[in-house]
Steps between C-alpha positions, in 0.01 A plus 500: 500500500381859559639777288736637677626179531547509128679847516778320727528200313506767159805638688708193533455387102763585302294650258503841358417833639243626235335105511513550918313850494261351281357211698519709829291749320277234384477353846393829625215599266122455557365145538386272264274211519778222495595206686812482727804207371593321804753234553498156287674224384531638127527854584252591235136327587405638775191725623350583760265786587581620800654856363430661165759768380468526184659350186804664546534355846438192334765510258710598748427197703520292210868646425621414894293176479701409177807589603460323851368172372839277484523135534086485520508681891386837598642832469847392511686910655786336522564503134368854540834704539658276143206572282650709181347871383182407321531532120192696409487439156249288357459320161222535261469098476266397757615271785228205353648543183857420621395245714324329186801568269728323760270292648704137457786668702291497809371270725111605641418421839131526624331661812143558593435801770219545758540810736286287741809202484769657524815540276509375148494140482728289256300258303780371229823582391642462147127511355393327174270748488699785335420437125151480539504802727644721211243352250212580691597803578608628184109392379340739769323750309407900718779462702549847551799663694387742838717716728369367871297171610232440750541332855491131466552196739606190276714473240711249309868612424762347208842550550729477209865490622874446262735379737823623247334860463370521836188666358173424650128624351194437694149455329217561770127449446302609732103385569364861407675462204775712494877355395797625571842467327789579717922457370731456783899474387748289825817524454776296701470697802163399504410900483183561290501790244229654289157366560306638227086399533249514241124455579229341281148428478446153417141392636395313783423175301858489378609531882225182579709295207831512640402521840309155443791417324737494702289344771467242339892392581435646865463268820199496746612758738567725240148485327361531816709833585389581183116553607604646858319853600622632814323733728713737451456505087135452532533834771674709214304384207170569649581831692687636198185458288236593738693841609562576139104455424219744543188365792317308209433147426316320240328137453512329181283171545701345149671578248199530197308696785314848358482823707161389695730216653754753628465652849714782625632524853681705733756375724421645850890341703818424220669386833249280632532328181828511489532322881214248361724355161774448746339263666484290238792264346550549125686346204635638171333395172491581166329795366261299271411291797324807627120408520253786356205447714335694783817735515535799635742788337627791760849555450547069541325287329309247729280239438272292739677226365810544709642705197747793551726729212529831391275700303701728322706430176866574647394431809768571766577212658394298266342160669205249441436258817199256652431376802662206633219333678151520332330460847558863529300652223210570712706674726669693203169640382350557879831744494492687147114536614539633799690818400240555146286792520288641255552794327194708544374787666211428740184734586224508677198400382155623654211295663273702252724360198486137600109538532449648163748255371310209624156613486389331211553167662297593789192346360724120404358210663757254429869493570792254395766383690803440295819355574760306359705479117290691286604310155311213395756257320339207256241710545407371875516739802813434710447218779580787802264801274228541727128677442249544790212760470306706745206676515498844634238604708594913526691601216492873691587402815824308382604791255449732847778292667698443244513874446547598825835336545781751368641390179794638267599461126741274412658311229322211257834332538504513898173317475558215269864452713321510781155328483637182283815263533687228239266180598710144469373470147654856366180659493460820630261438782262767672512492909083569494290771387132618518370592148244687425296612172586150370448465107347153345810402419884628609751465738419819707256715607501925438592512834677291782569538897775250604511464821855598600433832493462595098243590236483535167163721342457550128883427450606767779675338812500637878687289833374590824744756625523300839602175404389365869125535397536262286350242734170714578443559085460125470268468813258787316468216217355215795258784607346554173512180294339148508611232326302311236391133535680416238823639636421303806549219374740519253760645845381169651624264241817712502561539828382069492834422321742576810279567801563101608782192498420255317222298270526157351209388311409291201381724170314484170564721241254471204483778219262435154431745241348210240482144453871482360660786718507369851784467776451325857749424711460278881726478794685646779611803640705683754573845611698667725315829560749709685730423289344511150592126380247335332525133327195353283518147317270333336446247201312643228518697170514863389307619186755413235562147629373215416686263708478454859767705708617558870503889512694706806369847570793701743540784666832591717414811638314801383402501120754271418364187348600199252297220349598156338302271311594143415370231304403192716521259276852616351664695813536763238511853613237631261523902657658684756598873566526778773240781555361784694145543518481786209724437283338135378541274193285513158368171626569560873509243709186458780475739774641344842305571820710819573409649143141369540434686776666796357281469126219509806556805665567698227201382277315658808688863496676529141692808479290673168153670629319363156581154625435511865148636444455190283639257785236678692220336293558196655329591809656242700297352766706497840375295770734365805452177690702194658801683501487581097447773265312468269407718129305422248362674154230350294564572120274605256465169339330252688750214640781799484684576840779620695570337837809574754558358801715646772612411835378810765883573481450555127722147389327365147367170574290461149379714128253413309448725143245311303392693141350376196804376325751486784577428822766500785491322796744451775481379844659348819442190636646371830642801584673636881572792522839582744573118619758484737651190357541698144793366274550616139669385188848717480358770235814704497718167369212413241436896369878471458516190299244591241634879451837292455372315228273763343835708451651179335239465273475862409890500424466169284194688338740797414778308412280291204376832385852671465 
């Protein structure tokens, strides 16, 4: 109803002249952020935010919604012309106050309100409810009275009605927390006469109570009205919020995070975002459903998630939704991306500074290649965190090209958002970078080129300024640098895990550190290379055992593995668990092939300079015949060795690590490598049966502890 609207409808209630002028004046004064009333079943629960008047226009609407709400229908005009002159006099005794005083001479109906639904929908009639309404209410402690209310788009009505009187009070709660008391007087002529409103601030928990509340007499269809979010809500709610907010936009990675966590934004298109939430089907939820992590604040709060609400503490409309399908998350966060700039004024930056900035690497000789997480959990690097190291064979020349692309300053944050990416694990993983001035031990060097077009010197950062040179930047790198042995051979063994079908093979797995500490285990194994679905079994013990035991080794899919030990003689399980490569047990289970090969290759290139100069003093031997690869390193005690043998396509086929009080062998026997007739054991069905019963055991654990 627009307001001039109002003014003709103002004309036709018999109400007085001085209470007429008023509202029309009202009507016509400056706008307010407020939501327009629209039609409902009720007449009082209903908002939508289409229009926002003011309060006053509010009220008003409230007074015609009152007055038109007969019988549970719409504005009902017809009644319009019989309403009697308002009485504009108003007690001192609040309308909840009368209501409680009188209470047992009413009967309380409930309805629960979603703009996105439709009208008010009845849930009961005749309500037990009413007593324990009053009590809880009357132990609410800050409820505080206010003059106007926030937007809102659900709500959950109580409607107290004396069918002698014809008096009628309505109690509404609404999700942002705001109730409102409204008196409505029928008499025989079903004409309507004083609505008098009063407006409280109650909390949005006390709205979640009876909301739940009274869902909890409510059928199907209404619960699931409940959680609708049309388009056209999710249109208002966002544009509302991102109009009425400044260009900026901040990430908060979790709640506990501290400031060096945060990064700041700019957002560069509010209506390309705007066009990209729409595409997306949401649902209401609860405010304390909201999850804090990897959010983003800029006038909505949005997290990658699939998390959307309101930032602000009235926020106008007031809404908290998620998205309906999780399958679009990565699509949410592709969009919020895509319209994040940084906030940061970019200059030029001379060939001559880049030089001098770089010149005192210009006599290095050796280079790392560093990619993946970056953490080390349990104290092991992460199974994708990958070292390789270079020597450099101009340190001037390279520093010449480098320089002579044309670079700009730019923002720490821009660089860590966009050189590294969330890996599967949660770790924050880096896309690839060349470091140099390495220290003995530390993540980083003082200064790093990534490839896709950034660098970071002495803690200063530069991007190229044309982002399509990118490409040549990383060919400058091939020119210059030469990988060491070393390196060579630990990408082999990594590039052996996937570059082929299939293997089946028998194995022997023998590891002694004494006389008493020893495991071995013998049998057969299969994997499924392409796929990354490996299955080991053998009979056998680990170090702790002293009985004989079949033992499974598994892997479905990448770095996600399980084990199970079990008794022969019993059929006992003695152990079982899940694990990724780095995040291991005390008293970890043995390696499988996969994570073999992986302790391999990164023995050879370990991420810390200090250690990688001391895997250097092996010296391995490399020599390459019948198809094989093989490396060996004499120790410094006589009858002490390493020995590795690779296929030429870099597949482990047998390790040998003999020292004076251990040893570690494991080979293949009977091995073919891609068969055509290849059949495994389904991995998927057995990685799922011990995780199921590792769970069970963990709850029984927690249960006998509790």
């Amino acid at each position: 109803m627009r307001p001039n609207e109002y003014n003709e409808l103002l004309k036709k209630i018999r109400c007085s002249d001085d209470f007429r002028k008023s509202m029309q004046e009202k009507l016509s004064s400056a706008p307010a952020m407020m939501t327009e009333y629209e039609d409902s079943v009720s007449g009082t629960d209903v908002i939508t935010a289409k229009h926002r008047w003011g309060k006053f226009a509010a009220m008003a609407a409230a007074f015609v919604l009152v007055c038109g709400a007969v019988g549970g229908g719409a504005y009902h005009f017809s009644k319009i012309n019989d309403i009697p002159e308002i009485n504009e006099d108003i007690s001192d005794e609040s309308i909840y106050d009368i209501v409680k005083a009188n209470k047992k001479s009413y009967d309380m109906s409930e309805y629960v309100f979603n703009n996105s639904a439709g009208p008010n929908i009845l849930v009961r009639k005749k309500s037990d409810y009413k007593d324990e309404l009053f009590e809880y209410l009357a132990g609410l402690e800050g409820v505080r009275k206010v003059e106007n209310y926030p937007g809102y788009f659900r709500s959950v009505r109580f409607s107290f009605k004396d069918s002698k009187s014809g008096k009628r009070f309505d109690f509404s709660m609404h999700e942002n927390g705001y109730g409102l008391w409204v008196e409505t007087v029928e008499d025989e002529n079903s004409a309507l006469t004083s609505p008098n409103m009063e407006t409280y601030y109650y909390g949005k928990d006390v709205f979640d109570k009876l909301f739940n509340k009274v869902l909890e007499n409510a059928d199907s269809e209404t619960i699931e009205a409940m959680s609708m979010a049309s388009q056209e809500e999710i249109m208002e709610f966002v544009s509302t919020h991102l109009e009425n907010s400044d260009d900026k936009a901040v990430y908060y990675p979790w709640q506990s995070y501290n400031d060096s966590e945060i990064r700041e934004y700019s957002i560069t298109d509010k209506t390309e975002l705007i066009n990209s939430l729409m595409k997306f089907e949401w649902v209401k939820i609860k405010e304390s459903e909201f999850e804090y992590i990897d959010w983003y604040d800029m006038g909505i709060r949005i997290s990658e998630d699939g998390y959307l609400m309101a930032v602000d503490e009235d926020p106008d409309p007031y809404g908290c939704y998620k998205l309906k399908y999780d399958e679009d998350k990565e699509k949410l966060v592709s969009a919020i991306k895509s319209v994040l700039g940084y906030a940061v004024d970019y200059s030029d930056v001379s060939s001559e500074d880049i030089k001098n900035a770089l010149q005192k690497y210009s006599s290095e000789t050796l280079i790392q290649w560093l990619s993946g997480p970056t953490g080390a959990p349990q104290g092991k690097d992460c199974y994708e965190t990958t070292a390789r190291y270079y020597t450099l064979n101009d340190g001037e020349g390279l520093i010449n090209e480098i320089a002579s692309f044309e670079w700009i300053t730019c923002d720490n944050k821009e660089v860590e958002n966009e050189t590294y990416f969330k890996a599967y694990d949660g770790w924050m993983s880096l896309k690839g970078a060349y470091e140099l001035g390495l220290p003995d031990y530390g993540y980083s060097g003082e200064a790093a080129i990534y490839p896709l077009g950034y660098m970071r010197i002495d803690e200063k950062y530069y991007k190229l300024k044309k982002e399509n040179d990118s490409e040549r930047l990383a060919q400058v790198f091939d020119k210059y640098l030469v990988m060491e042995k070393e390196s060579e051979i630990a990408e082999k063994i990594c590039s052996g895990l996937t570059n082929y079908n299939n293997l089946k093979a028998h194995f022997t797995w023998k590891t002694k550190y004494n006389e008493n500490e020893n495991q071995i285990i013998e049998g057969y194994m299969s994997y499924d290379a392409k796929n990354e679905k490996l299955y080991m079994k053998g009979d056998g013990h680990l170090f702790y055992q002293e009985k004989e035991n079949t033992i499974e080794l598994i892997m479905n899919g990448h770095d996600t593995s399980a084990f199970k030990s079990v008794e022969k003689d019993t059929g006992n399980t003695e152990r079982l668990g899940t694990y990724r490569y780095s995040n291991g047990y005390t008293s970890p289970p043995p390696d499988n092939y996969v994570y073999l090969c992986k302790d391999l290759e990164k023995s050879l290139t370990p991420r810390f300079l200090n250690n990688y100069n001391s895997a250097k003093q092996n010296n391995y031997q490399i020599t390459e015949s019948d198809g094989k690869i093989e490396l060996y390193s004499h120790g410094v005690t006589d009858g002490c060795y390493t020995r590795i043998i690779l296929t030429e396509s870099g597949q482990l086929i047998s390790y040998e690590n003999i020292g004076s009080s251990y040893e570690s062998i494991f080979k293949l026997d009977d091995y073919e490598f891609d068969s055509p007739d290849f059949t495994m054991e389904d991995v998927e069905s057995i990685y799922e049966s011990i995780k199921e019963e590792d769970e069970e055991e963990f709850r029984k654990a927690m249960e006998n502890n509790s």
